[in-house]
MARVEXMAR-96031 format. One line per field, with one value per atom (N, C-alpha, C): atom name; residue in three letters; residue number from 1; chain; x, y, z. Coordinates in nm, 4 decimals. Layout:
% MARVEXMAR-96031
atome <- (CA	...)
residu <- (ALA	...)
num <- (NUM	...)
chaine <- (A	...)
px <- (X	...)
py <- (Y	...)
pz <- (Z	...)
This chain:
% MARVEXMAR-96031
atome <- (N	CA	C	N	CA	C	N	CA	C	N	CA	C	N	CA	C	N	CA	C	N	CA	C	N	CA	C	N	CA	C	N	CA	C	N	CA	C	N	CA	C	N	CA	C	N	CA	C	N	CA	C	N	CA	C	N	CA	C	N	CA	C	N	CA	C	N	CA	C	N	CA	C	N	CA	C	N	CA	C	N	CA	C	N	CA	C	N	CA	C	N	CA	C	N	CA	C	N	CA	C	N	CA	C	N	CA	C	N	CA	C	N	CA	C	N	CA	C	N	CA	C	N	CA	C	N	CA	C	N	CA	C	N	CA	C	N	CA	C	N	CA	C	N	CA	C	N	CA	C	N	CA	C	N	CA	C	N	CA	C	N	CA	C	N	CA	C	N	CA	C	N	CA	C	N	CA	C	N	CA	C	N	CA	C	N	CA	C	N	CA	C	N	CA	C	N	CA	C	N	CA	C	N	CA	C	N	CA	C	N	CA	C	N	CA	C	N	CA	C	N	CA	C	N	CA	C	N	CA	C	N	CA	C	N	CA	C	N	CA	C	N	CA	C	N	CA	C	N	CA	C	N	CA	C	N	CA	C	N	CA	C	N	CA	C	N	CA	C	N	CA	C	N	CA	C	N	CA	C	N	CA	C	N	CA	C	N	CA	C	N	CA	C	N	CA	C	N	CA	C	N	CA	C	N	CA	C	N	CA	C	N	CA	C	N	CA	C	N	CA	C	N	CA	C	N	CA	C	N	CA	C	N	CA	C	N	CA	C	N	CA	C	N	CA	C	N	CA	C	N	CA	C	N	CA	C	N	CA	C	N	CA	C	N	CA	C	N	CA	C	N	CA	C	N	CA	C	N	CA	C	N	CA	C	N	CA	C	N	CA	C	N	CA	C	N	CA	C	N	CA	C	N	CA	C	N	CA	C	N	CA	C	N	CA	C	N	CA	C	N	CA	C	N	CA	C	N	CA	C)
residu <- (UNK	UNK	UNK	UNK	UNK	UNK	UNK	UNK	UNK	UNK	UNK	UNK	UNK	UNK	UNK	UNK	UNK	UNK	UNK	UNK	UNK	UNK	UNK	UNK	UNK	UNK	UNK	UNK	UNK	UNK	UNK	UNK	UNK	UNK	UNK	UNK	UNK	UNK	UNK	UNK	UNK	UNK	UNK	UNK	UNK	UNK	UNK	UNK	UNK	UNK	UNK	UNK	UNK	UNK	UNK	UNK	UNK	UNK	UNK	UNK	UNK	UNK	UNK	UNK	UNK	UNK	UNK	UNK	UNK	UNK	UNK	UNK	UNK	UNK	UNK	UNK	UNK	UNK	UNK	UNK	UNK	UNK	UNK	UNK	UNK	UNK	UNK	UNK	UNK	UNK	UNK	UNK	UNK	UNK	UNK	UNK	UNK	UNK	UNK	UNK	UNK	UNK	UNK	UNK	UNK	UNK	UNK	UNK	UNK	UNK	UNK	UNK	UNK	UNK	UNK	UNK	UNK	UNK	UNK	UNK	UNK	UNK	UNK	UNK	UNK	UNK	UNK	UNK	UNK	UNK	UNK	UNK	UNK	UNK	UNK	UNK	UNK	UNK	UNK	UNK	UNK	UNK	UNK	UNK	UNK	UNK	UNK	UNK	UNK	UNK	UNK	UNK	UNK	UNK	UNK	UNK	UNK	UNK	UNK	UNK	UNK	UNK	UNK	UNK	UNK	UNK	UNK	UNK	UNK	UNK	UNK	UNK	UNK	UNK	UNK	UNK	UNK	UNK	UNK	UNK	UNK	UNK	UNK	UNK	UNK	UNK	UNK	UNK	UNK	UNK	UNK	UNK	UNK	UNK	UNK	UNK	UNK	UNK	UNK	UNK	UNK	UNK	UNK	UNK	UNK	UNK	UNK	UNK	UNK	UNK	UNK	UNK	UNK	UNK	UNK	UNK	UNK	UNK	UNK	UNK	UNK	UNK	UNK	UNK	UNK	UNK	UNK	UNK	UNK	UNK	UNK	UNK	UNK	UNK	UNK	UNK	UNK	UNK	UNK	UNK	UNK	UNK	UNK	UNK	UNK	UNK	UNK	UNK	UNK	UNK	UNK	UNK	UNK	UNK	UNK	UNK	UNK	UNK	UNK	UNK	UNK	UNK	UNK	UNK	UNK	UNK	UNK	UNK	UNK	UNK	UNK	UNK	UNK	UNK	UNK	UNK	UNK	UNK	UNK	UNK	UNK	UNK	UNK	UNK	UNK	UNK	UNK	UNK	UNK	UNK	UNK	UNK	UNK	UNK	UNK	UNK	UNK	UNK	UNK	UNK	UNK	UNK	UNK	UNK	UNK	UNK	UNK	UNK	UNK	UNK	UNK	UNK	UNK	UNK	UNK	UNK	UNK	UNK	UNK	UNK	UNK	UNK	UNK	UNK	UNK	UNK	UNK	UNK	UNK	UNK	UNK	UNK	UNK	UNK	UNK	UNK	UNK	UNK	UNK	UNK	UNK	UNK	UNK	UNK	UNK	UNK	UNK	UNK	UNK	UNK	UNK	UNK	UNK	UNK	UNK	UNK	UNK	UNK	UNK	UNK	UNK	UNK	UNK	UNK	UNK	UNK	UNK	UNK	UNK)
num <- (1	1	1	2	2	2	3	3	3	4	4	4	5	5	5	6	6	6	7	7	7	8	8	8	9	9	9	10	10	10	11	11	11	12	12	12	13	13	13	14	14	14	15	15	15	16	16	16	17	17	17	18	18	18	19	19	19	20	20	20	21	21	21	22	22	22	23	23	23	24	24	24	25	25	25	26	26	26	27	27	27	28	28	28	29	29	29	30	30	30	31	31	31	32	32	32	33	33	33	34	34	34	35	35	35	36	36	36	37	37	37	38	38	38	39	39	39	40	40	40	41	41	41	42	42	42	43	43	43	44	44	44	45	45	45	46	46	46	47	47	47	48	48	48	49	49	49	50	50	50	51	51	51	52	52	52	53	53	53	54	54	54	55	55	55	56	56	56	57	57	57	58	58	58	59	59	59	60	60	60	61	61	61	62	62	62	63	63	63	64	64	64	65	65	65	66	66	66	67	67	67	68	68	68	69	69	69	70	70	70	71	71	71	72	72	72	73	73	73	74	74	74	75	75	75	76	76	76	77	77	77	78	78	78	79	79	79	80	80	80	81	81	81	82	82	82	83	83	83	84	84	84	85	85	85	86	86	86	87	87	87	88	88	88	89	89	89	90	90	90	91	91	91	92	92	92	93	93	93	94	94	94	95	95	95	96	96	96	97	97	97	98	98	98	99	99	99	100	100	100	101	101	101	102	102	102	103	103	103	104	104	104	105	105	105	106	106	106	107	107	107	108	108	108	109	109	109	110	110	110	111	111	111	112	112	112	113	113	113	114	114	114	115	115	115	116	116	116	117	117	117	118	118	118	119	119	119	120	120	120	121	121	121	122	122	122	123	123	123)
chaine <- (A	A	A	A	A	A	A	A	A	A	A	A	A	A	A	A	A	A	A	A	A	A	A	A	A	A	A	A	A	A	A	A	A	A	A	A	A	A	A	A	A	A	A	A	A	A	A	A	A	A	A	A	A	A	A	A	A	A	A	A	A	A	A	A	A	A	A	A	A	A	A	A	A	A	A	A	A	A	A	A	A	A	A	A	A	A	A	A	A	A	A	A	A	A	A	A	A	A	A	A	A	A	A	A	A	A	A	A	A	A	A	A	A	A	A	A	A	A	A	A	A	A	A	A	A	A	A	A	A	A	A	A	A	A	A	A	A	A	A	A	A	A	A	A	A	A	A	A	A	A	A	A	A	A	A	A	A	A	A	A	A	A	A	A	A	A	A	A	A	A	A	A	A	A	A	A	A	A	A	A	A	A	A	A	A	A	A	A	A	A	A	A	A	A	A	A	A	A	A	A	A	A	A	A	A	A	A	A	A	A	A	A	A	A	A	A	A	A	A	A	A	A	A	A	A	A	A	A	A	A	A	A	A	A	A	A	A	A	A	A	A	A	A	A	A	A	A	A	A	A	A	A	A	A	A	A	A	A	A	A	A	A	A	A	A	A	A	A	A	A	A	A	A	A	A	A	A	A	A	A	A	A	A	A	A	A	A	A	A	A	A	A	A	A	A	A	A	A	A	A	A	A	A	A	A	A	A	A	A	A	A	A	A	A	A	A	A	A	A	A	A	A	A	A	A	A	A	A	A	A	A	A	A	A	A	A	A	A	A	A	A	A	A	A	A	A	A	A	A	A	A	A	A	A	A	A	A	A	A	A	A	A	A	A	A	A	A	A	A)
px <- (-3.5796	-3.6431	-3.7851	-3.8574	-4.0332	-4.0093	-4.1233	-4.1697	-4.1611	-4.3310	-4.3099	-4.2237	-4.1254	-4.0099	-3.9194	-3.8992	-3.8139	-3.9121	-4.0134	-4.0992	-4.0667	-4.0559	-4.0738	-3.9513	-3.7844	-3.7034	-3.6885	-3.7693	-3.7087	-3.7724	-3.8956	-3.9627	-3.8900	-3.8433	-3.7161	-3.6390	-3.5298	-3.3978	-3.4825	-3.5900	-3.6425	-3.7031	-3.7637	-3.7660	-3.6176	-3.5263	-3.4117	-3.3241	-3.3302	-3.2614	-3.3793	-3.4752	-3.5684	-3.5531	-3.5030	-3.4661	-3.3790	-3.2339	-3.1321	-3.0597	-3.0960	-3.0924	-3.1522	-3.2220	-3.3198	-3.2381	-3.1294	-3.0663	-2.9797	-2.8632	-2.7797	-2.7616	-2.8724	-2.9149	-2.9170	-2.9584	-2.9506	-2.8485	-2.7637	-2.6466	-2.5145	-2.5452	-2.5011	-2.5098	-2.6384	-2.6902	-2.6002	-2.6069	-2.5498	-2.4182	-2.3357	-2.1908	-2.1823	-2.2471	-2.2376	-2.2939	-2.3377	-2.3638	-2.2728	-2.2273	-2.0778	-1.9646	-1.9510	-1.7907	-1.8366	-1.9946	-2.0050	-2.0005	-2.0653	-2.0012	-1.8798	-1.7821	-1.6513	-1.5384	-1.5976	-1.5371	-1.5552	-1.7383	-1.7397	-1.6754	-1.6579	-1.5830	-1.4447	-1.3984	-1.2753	-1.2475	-1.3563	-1.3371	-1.3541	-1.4368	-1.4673	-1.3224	-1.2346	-1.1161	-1.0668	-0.9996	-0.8536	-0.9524	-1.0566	-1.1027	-1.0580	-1.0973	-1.0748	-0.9123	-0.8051	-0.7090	-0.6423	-0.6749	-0.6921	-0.6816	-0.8035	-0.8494	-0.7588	-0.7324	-0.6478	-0.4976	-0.4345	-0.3076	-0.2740	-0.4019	-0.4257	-0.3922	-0.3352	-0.3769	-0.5122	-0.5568	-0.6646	-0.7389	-0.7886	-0.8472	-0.9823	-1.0187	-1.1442	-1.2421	-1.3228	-1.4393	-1.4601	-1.4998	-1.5571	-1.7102	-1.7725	-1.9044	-1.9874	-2.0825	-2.1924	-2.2291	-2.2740	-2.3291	-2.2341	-2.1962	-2.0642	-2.1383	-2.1193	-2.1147	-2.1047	-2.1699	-2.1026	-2.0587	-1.9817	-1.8452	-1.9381	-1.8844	-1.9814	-1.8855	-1.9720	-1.8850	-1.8718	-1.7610	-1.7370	-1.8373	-1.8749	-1.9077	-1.8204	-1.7186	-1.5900	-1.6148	-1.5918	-1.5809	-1.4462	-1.4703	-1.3583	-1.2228	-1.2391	-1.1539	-1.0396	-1.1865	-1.1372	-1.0357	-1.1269	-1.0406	-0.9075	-0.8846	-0.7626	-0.6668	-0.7382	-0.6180	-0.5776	-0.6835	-0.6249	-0.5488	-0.5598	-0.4386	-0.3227	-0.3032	-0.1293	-0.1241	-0.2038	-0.1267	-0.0494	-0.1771	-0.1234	-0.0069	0.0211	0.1791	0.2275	0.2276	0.3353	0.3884	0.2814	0.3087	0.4350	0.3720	0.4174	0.5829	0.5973	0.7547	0.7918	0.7306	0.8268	0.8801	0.7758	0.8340	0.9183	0.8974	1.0125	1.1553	1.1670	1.2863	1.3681	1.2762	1.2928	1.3662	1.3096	1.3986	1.5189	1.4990	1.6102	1.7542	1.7052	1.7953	1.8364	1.7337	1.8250	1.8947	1.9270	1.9504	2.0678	2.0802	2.1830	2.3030	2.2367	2.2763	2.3691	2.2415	2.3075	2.4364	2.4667	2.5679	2.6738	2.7029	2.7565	2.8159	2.7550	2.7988	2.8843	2.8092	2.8831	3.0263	3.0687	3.1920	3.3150	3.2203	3.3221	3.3264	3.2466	3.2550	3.3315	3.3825	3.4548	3.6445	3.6989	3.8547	3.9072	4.0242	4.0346	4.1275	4.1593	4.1868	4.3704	4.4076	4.5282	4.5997	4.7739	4.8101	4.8339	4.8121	4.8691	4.9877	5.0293	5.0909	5.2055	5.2939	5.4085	5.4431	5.4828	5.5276	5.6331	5.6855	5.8370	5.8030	5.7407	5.7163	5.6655	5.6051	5.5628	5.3969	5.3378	5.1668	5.1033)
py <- (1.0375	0.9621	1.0148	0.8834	0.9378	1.0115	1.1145	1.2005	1.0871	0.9523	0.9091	0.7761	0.7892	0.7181	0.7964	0.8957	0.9987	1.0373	1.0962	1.0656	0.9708	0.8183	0.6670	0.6976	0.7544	0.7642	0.8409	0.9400	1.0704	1.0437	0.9552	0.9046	0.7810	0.6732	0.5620	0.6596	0.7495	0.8328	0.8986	0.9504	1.0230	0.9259	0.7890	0.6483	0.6506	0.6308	0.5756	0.6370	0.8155	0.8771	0.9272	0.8896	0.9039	0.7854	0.6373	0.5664	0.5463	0.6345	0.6187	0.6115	0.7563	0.7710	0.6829	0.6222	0.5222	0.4094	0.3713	0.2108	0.2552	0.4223	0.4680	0.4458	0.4584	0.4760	0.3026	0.2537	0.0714	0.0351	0.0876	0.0048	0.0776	0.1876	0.2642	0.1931	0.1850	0.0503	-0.0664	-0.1145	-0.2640	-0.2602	-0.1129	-0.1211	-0.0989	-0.0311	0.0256	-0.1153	-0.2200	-0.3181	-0.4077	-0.4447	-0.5049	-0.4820	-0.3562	-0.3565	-0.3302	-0.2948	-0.3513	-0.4550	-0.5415	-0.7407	-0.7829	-0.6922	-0.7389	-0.6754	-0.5736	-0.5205	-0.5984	-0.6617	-0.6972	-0.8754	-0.9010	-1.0348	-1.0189	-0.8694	-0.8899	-0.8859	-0.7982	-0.7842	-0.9196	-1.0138	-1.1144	-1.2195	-1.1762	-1.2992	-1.2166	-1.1256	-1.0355	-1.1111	-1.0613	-1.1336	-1.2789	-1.3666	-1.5028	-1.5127	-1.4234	-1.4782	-1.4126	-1.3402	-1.2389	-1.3416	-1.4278	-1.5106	-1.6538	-1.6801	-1.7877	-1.7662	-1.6389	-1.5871	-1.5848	-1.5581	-1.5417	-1.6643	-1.6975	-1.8249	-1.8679	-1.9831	-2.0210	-1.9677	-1.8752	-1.8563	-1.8709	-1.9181	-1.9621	-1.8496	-1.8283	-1.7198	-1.7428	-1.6113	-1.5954	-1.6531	-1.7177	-1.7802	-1.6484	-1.6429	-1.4954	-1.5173	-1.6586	-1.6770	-1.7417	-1.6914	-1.7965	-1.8669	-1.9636	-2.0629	-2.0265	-2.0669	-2.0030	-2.1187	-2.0611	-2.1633	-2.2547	-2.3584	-2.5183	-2.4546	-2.4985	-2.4412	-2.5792	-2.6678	-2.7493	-2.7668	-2.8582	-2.8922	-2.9721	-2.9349	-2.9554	-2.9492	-3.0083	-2.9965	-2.9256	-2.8894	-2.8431	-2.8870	-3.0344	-3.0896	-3.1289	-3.1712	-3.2419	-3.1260	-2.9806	-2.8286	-2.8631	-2.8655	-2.8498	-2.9306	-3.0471	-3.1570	-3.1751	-3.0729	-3.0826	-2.9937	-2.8472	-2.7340	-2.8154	-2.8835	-2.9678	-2.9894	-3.1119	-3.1689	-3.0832	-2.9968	-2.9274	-2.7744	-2.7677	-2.7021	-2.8316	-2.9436	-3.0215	-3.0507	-3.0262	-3.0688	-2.9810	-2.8428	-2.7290	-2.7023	-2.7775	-2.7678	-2.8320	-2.9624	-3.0517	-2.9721	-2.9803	-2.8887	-2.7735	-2.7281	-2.5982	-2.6105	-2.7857	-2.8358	-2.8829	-2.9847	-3.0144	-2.8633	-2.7889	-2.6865	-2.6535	-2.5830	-2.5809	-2.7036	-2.8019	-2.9171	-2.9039	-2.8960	-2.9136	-2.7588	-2.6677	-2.5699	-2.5210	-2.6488	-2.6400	-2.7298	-2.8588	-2.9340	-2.9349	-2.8273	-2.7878	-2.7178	-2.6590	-2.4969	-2.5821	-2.7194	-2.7792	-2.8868	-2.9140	-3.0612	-2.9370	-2.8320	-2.7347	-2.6667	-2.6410	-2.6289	-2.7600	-2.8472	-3.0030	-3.1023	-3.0177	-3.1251	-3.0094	-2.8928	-2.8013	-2.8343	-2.8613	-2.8964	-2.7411	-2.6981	-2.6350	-2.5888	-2.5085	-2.4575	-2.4863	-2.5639	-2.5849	-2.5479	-2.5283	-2.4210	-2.4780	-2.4076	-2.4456	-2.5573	-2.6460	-2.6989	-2.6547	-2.6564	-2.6058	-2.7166	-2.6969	-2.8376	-2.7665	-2.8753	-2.8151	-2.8112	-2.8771	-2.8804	-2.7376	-2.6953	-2.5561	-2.4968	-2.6655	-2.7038	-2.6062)
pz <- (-6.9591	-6.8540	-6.8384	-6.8185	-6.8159	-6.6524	-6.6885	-6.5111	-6.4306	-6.4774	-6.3668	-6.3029	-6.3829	-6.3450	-6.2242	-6.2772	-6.1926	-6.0732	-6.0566	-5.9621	-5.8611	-5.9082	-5.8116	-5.8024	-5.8414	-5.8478	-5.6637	-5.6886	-5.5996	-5.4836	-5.4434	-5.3893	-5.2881	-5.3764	-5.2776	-5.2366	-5.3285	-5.2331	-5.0910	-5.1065	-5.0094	-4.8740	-4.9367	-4.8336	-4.7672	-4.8599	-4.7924	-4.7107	-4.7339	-4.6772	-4.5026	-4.5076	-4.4394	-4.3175	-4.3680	-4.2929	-4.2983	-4.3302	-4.3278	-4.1656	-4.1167	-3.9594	-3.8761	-3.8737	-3.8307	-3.7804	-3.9229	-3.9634	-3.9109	-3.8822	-3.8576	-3.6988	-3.6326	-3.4552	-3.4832	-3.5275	-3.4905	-3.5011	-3.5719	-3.6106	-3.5239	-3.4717	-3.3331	-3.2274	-3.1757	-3.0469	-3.0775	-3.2076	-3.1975	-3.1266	-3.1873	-3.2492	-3.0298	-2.9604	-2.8782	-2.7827	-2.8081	-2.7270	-2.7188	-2.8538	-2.8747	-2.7875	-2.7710	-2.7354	-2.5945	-2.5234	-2.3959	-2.3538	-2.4685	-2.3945	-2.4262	-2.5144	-2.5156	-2.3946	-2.3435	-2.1885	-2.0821	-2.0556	-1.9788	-1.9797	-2.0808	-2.1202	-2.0735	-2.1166	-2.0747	-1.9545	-1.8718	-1.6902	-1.6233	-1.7093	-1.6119	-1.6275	-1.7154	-1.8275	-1.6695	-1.6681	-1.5901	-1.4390	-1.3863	-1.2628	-1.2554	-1.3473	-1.3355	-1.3151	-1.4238	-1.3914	-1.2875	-1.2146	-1.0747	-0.9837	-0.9669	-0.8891	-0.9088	-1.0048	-0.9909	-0.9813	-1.0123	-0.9400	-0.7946	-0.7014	-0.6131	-0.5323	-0.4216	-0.3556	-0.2818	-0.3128	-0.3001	-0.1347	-0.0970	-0.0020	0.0529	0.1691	0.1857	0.2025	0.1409	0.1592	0.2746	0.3464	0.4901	0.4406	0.5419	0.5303	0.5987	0.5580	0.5591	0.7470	0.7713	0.8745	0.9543	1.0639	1.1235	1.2603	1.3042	1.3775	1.5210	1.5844	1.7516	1.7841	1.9079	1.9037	2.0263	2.0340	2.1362	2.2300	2.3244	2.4801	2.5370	2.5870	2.6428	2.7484	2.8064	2.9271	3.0199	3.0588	3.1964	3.3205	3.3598	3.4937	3.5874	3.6929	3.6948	3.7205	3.7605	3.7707	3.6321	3.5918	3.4065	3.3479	3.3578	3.2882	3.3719	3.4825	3.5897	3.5222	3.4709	3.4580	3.2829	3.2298	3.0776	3.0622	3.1123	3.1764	3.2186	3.2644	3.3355	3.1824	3.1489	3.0459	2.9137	2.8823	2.7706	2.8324	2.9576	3.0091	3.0261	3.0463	2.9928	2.9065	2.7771	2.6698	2.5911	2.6104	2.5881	2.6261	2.7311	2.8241	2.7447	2.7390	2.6565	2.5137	2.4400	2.2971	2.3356	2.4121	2.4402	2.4566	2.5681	2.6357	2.4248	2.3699	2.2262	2.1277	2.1244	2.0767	2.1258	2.2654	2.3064	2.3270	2.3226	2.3168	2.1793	2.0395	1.9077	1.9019	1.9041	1.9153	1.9684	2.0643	2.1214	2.0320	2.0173	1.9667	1.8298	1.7683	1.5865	1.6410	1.7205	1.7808	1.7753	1.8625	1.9413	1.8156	1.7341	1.6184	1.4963	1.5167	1.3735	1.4617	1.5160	1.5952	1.6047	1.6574	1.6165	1.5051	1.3963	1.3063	1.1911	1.1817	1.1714	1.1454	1.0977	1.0919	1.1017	1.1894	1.1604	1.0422	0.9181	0.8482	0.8565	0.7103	0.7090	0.5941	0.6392	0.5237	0.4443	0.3049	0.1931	0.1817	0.1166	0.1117	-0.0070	-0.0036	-0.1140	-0.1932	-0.2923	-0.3842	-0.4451	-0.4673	-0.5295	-0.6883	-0.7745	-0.8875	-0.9379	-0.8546	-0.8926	-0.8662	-0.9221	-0.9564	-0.8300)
């Protein structure tokens, strides 16, 4: 082999091993960016199906609303108070009536319990 063959020879190995580390650290970064967007792919997959396991709940709103204050009178307040304790009795009297009712139909609609019957055949 001519010198200056071997020369241009020893010259590339010495390029290449020179940017060997170079290509080594890039291809580190890559390998090291990769499997950060494949984590964070996977955190956002397990969140999503997190979130849709979940039952649908309404986000609290950042800014909430103040509540409207009626303008009543006091009469009007007096007389929507009756209605809604009337209302209220009533549904109460409604329970207690079915309640009673279920107690009262499952007792008489009940046979009471009869004996065996014998057969002479044996069956």
């Amino acid at each position: 082999m001519k010198l200056k063959n071997l020369k241009k020879k020893i010259q590339r190995l010495e390029k290449r091993l020179q940017e060997a580390p170079r290509k080594l650290a890039r291809l580190k970064q890559k390998l090291q960016a990769a499997e950060a967007a494949k984590a964070m792919k996977a955190a956002r997959k397990s969140a999503a199906r997190a979130a849709a396991a979940r039952p649908a709940m309404k986000k609290p709103s950042s800014v909430k609303k103040p509540k409207k204050k009626l303008n009543l009178s006091p009469e009007r307040r007096a007389q929507l108070s009756a209605e809604m304790k009337a209302r209220w009795a009533a549904k109460r009297a409604a329970q207690a009536n079915a309640k009673s009712d279920s107690a009262g139909q499952d007792s008489a609609q009940q046979p009471p319990p009869q004996p065996p019957e014998n057969r002479p055949d044996g069956a």
